[in-house]
Every structure is written in C-alpha cells, then in structure tokens.
C-alpha positions as CSV (number, residue, x, y, z in Angstrom):
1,X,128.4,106.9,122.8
2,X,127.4,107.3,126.5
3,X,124.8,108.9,128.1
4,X,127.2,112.0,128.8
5,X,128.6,112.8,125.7
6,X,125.7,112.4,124.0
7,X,124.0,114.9,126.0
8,X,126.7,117.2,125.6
9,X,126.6,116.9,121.7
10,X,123.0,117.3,121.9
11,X,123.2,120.6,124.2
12,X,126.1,121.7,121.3
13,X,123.3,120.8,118.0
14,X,120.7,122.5,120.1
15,X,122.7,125.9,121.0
16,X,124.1,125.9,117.0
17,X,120.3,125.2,115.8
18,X,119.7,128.2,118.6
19,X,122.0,130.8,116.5
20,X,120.0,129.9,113.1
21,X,116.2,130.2,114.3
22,X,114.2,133.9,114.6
23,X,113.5,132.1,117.8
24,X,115.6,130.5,120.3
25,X,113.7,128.2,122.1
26,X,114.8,129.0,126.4
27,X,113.6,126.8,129.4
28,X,111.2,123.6,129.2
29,X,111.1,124.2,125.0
30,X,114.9,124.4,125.0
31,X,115.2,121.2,126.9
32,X,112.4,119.1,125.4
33,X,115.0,120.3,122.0
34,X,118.0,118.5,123.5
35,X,116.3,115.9,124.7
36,X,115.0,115.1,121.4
37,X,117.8,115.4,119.9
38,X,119.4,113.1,122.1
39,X,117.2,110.4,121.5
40,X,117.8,110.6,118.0
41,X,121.7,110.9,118.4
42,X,121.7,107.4,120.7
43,X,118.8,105.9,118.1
44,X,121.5,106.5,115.5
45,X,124.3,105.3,117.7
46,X,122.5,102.2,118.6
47,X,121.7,101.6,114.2
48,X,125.3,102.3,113.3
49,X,126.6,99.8,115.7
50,X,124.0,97.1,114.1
51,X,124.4,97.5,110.9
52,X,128.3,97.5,111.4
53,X,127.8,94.5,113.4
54,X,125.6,93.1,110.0
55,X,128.4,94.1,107.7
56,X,130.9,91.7,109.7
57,X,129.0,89.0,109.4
58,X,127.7,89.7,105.7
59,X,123.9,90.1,106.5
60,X,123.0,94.3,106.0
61,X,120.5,93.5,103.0
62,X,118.8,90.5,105.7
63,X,119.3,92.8,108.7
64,X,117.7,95.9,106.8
65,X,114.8,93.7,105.5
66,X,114.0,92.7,109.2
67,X,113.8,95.9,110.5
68,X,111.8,97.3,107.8
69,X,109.3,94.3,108.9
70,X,109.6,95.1,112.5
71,X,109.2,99.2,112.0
72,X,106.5,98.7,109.9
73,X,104.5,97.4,112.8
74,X,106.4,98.8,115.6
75,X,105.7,102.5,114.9
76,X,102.1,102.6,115.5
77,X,101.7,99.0,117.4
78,X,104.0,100.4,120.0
79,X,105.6,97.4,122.7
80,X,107.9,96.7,125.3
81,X,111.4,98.3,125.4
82,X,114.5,97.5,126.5
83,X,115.1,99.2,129.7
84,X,118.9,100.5,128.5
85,X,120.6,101.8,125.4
86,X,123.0,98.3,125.7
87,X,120.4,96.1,126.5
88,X,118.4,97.7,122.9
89,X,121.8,96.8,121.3
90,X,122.5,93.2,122.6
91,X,118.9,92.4,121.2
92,X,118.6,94.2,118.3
93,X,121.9,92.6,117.0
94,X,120.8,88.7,118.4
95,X,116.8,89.6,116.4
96,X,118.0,92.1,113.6
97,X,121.8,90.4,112.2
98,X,122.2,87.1,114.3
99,X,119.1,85.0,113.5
100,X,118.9,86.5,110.0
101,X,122.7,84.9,110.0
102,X,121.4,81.4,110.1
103,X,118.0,81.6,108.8
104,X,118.8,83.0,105.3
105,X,117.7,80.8,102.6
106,X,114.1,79.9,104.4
107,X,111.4,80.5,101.7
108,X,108.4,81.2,102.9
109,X,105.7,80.5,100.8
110,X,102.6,82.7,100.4
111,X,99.7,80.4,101.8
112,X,102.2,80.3,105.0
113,X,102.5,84.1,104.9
114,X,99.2,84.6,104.9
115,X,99.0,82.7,107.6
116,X,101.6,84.3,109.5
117,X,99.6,87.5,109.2
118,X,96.3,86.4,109.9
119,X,97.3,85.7,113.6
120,X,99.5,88.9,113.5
121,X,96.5,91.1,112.8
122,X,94.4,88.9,115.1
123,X,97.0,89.7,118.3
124,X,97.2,93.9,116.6
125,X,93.5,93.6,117.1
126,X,93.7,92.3,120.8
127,X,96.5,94.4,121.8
128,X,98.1,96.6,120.2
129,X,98.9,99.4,120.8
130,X,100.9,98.9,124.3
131,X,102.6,100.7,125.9
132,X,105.1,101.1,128.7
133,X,106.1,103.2,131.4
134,X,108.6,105.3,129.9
135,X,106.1,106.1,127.3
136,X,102.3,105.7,128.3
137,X,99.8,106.1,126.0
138,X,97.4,108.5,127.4
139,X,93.7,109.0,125.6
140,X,91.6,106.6,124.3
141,X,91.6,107.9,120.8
142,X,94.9,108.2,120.6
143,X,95.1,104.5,121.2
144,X,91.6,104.2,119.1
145,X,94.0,105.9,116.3
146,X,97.4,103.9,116.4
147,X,95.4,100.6,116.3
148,X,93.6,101.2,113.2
149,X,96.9,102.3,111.6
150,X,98.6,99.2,113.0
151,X,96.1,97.1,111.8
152,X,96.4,99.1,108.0
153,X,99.9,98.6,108.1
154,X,99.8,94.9,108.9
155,X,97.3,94.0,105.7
156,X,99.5,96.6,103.6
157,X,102.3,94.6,104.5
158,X,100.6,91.4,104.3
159,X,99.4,91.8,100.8
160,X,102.4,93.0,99.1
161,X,104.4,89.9,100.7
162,X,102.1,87.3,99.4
163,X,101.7,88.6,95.7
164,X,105.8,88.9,96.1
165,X,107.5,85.9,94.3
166,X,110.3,86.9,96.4
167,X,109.9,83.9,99.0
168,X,113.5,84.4,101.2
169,X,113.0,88.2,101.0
170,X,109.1,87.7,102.4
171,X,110.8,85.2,105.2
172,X,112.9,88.0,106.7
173,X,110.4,91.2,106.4
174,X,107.9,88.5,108.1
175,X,110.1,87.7,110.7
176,X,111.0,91.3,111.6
177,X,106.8,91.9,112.0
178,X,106.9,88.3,114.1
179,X,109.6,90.4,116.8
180,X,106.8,93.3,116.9
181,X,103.8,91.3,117.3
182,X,105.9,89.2,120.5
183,X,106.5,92.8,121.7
184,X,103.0,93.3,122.3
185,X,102.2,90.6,123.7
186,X,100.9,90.7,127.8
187,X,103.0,87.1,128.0
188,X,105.7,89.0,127.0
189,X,105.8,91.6,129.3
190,X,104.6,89.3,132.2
191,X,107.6,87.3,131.7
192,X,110.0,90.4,131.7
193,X,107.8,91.8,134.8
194,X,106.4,94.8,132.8
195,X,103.2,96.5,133.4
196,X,101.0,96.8,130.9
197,X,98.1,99.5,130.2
198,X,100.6,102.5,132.2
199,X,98.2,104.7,130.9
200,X,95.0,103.8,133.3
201,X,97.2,105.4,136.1
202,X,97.7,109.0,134.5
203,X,93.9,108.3,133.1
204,X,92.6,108.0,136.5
205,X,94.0,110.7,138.3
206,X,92.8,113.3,135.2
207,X,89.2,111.4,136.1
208,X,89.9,112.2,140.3
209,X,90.7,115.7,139.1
C-alpha cells in the first residue's frame, strides 16, 4: 500500500467515522484523526505482508512468538526505527520469519534464559527508553515512567520463560526481546548514524523560554 492510497483510505475511515460521531472532529483534530489512522492502516499493511511472508516459509507460530518477545519490550523500551515503511518490512521479515527459519529447534535452557535477561534488564536500566527523532520523548517523568514499565515487563517476561518447560518456544520469545534490547542500544544507533536523547533539544528550548 503506498503512502498515497493509504492516506486517501484514511481520509475515507475518517470522513465515514465523521458521519457517526455527535462531533466531527474539523482542522488540526481532524488531521491528527487521519493521521492516526494512517499509521495504523500502513502498521497493518506492513504485519499482513510478514506474516504472509511467515506462512510461505511455514514459520507464523515462530514469527508470532518473536514478535510477541520483541513488543513486549518494545512498547515501553522504545528504540531506533527504520527510516521507511520498506525498510520496517525488509527487517522485520530477515528478524521476525527469516532467522526464526533456521533457528527453530534451539532449546534454550532456563539457567541460559536467565541469563539472557539479566543483561537485558541491565541495558533497560542503562537506556531505555530511547527515543528518535521522529518521535522524541519529551519530559523526564515520562521517560521516569516507561523505564520502570520496561523494566516490569522484562522480569514479567523473564520469569514466566524460565519456569516454562517449553525450551524452543522460550528460544524464540527470547530472541524477539534480544532485537529490542539491540534497538536501544547507543552502538546501535551510532552505527546507523542516529541521534540519541532527541528530546534534550525540545527540552532546552521550553528551558530558554
């Protein structure tokens, strides 16, 4: 779906969702409505073509078990982006359906898991959340806020994978939080020339004000 005719079938859900409502949303409201609504149509656009990708290749219950371990995190934890829809694509089928292809089958036992998430929490507690310049993170306890979560989520996620017996099923959902702890990373956004902290800059100027 490109960028065009998504926003046209946004502006079309927004105008029907317009005739329903006691009342229609006009101006910046109206357009902060399609634009959400666009996201979400190209988020769904970008899922479909994943999972389809997943069911070629016979992977969805892998793919879905990585994402749920990447989400998990990702949600409050925040991270780098791709910079287009296509790019989002490319990687999420390579992280989400491709390496789930070939690493099915790896049992990961708990005192490894454990592991695993020690030094996942450990990097949440360094740096998460980040941000990016798209989408700055503006206000400290906002930030305060979305760490403790991400740090909730990681030992809620943590202890339900190590009293599972399920050792393959652990393997993916761990490597799905893995992708979203690299994501936050500062080596990982030096080495894709991102900025990191985007928020001191909007900070700043409210200070100067």
């Amino acid at each position: 779906m490109t960028a065009t005719m998504t926003h046209r079938a946004a502006v079309k859900v927004a105008d029907k969702i317009n005739q329903y409502v006691t009342s229609p949303k006009e101006g910046l409201a109206y357009k902060k409505v399609v634009l959400g609504i666009e996201i979400l149509l190209i988020n769904i656009s970008k899922v479909t073509i994943v999972i389809a990708i997943a069911a070629l290749l016979g992977v969805i219950p892998q793919a879905i078990l990585t994402i749920i371990g990447f989400n998990v995190l990702r949600r409050t934890a925040s991270g780098i982006h791709a910079t287009t829809s296509y790019g989002c694509v490319i990687t999420s089928t390579i992280l989400m359906v491709v390496i789930p292809f070939f690493t099915w089958g790896i049992s990961l036992p708990r005192i490894a898991t454990a592991a695993v998430f020690a030094l996942i929490l450990l990097a949440i507690y360094k740096y998460a959340p980040m941000d990016t310049k798209a989408r700055p993170l503006i206000g400290a306890k906002k930030r305060a806020k979305l760490k403790r979560m991400s740090m909730v989520s990681c030992l809620i996620l943590a202890t339900l994978l190590i009293i599972s017996p399920f050792g393959e099923i652990n393997f993916m959902v761990t490597l799905g939080a893995v992708y979203a702890t690299i994501f936050i990373l500062p080596i990982t956004y030096k080495l894709l020339r991102r900025e990191v902290n985007n928020y001191e800059q909007y900070e700043s100027k409210q200070q100067d004000c």
